[in-house]
C-alpha positions in Angstrom: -83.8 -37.6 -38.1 -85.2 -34.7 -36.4 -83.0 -33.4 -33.2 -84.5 -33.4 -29.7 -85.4 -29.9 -28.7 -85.7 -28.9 -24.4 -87.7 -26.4 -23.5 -89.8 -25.0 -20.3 -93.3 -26.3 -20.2 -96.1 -24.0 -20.9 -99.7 -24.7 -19.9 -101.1 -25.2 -23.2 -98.3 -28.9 -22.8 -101.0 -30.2 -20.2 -103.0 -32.4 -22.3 -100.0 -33.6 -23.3 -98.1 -34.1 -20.5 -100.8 -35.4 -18.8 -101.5 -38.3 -21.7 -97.1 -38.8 -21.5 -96.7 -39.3 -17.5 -100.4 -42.3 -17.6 -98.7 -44.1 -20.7 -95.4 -44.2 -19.0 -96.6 -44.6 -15.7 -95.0 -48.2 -14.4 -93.7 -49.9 -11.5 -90.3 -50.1 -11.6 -90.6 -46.1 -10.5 -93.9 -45.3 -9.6 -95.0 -45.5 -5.9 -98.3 -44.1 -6.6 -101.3 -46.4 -7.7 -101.8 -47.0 -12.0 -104.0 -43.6 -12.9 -107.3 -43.7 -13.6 -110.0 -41.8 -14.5 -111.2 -39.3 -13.7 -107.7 -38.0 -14.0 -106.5 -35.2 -11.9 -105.1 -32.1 -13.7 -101.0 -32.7 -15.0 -100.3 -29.2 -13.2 -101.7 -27.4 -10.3 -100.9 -25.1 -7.4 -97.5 -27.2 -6.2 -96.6 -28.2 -9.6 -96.6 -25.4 -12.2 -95.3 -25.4 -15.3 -91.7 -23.0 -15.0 -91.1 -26.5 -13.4 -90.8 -28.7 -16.0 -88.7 -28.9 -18.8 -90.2 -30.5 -21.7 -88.7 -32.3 -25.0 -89.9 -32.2 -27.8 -88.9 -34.7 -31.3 -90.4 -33.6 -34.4 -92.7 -31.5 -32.7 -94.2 -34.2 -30.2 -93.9 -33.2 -26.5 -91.9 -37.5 -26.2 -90.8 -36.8 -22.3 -90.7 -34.2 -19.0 -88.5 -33.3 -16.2 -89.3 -32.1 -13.0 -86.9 -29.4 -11.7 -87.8 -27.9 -8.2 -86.8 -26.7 -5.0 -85.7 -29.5 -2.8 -87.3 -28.1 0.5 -89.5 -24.3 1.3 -86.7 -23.8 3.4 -83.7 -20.9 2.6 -81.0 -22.7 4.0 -81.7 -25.4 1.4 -82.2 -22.5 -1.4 -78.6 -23.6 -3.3 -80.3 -27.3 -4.0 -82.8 -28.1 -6.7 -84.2 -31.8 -7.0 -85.4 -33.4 -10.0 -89.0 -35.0 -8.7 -90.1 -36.4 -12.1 -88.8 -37.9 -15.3 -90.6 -39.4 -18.1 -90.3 -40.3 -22.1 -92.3 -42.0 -24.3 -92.0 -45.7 -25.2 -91.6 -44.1 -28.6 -88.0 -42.2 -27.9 -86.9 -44.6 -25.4 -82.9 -45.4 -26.1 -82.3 -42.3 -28.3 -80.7 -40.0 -24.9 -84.0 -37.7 -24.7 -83.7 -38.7 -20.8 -80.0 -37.9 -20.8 -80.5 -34.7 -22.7 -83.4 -33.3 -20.0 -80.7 -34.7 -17.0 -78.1 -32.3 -18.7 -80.4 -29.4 -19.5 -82.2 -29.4 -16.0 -78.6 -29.3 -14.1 -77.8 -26.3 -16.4 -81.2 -24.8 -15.5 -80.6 -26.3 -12.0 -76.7 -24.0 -12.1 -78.4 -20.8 -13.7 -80.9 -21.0 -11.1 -78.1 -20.3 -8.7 -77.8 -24.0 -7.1 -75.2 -25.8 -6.4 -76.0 -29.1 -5.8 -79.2 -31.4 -7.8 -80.7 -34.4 -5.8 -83.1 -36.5 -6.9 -85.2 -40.3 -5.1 -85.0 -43.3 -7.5 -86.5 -46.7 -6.3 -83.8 -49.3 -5.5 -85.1 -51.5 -8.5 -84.8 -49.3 -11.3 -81.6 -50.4 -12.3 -81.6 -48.6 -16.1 -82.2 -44.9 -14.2 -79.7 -45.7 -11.6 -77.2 -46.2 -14.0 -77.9 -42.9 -16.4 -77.6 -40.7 -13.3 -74.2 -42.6 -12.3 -72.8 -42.1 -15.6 -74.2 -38.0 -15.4 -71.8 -37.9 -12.1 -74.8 -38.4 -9.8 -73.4 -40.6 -6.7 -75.7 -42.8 -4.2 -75.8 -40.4 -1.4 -78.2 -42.3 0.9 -80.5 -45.3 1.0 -83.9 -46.1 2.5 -83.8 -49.7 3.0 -87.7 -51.0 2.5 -88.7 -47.6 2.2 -91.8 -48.8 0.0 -94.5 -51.4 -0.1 -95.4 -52.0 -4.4 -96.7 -55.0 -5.3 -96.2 -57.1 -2.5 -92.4 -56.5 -2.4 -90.1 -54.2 -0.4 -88.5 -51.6 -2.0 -85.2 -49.0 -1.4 -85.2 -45.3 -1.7 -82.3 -44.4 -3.6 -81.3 -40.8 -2.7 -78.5 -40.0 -5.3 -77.0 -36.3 -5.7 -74.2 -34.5 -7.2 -73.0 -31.5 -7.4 -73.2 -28.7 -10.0 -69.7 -26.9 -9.9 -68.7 -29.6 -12.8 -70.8 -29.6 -15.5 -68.3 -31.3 -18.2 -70.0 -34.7 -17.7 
């Protein structure tokens, strides 16, 4: 079986990327209404390509990571926050996700952070545990932060930091 390859995204990935984040698009993490066409343009002036790291299996883009600056602000310049993660149905259960976590807090640590944050909602109990056993801890909670489908939902803030990369 062909190994899962990481890379940074390049523009010519946008039809790609775009056709990855409307088939995985679901609930239990988006808070954003089901896309539909016309569909706006995978990257743009806030989200450019250096940003995402991209895996590849058998040379099909199967998942993304979002890897940016938490905040404009340089007193907040040693944190990066992942705002994005997808895989394909097709690769689901074969540790693409895990290997884009690991590779964007070493991309996170080269950058020059030193601490990755990231928002997951409440109910998405199978992310919530992958970034708990990458060493990422609850760090904050937005009780009812979102309205989806009729039910409230928590904001998960979770964070970690990057001096220990062994796990």
């Amino acid at each position: 079986m062909p190994e899962t390859r990481i890379r940074t995204a390049v523009p010519a990935d946008e039809s790609a990327l775009g056709e990855l984040d409307r088939s995985t698009w679901s609930p239990l993490h988006a808070v954003q209404p089901a896309p539909e066409p016309p569909y706006r343009p995978f990257f743009d002036e806030r989200h450019r390509p250096e940003e995402y790291l991209v895996a590849e299996h058998a040379g099909e883009v199967v998942g993304y990571l979002r890897l940016a600056a938490a905040t404009p602000l340089a007193c907040n310049r040693h944190v990066r926050q992942i705002q994005g993660l997808a895989v394909a149905e097709s690769v689901r259960g074969r540790g693409v996700a895990r290997a884009l976590l690991r590779a964007a807090m070493a991309e996170a640590r080269r950058q020059g952070a030193r601490r990755i944050t990231l928002r997951v909602l409440g109910h998405n109990a199978p992310a919530r545990a992958l970034y708990a056993s990458e060493g990422f801890a609850v760090e904050g909670v937005l009780p009812g932060e979102f309205l989806l489908a009729g039910a409230y939902v928590d904001d998960v803030l979770m964070g970690r930091s990057l001096g220990d990369l062994t796990r």
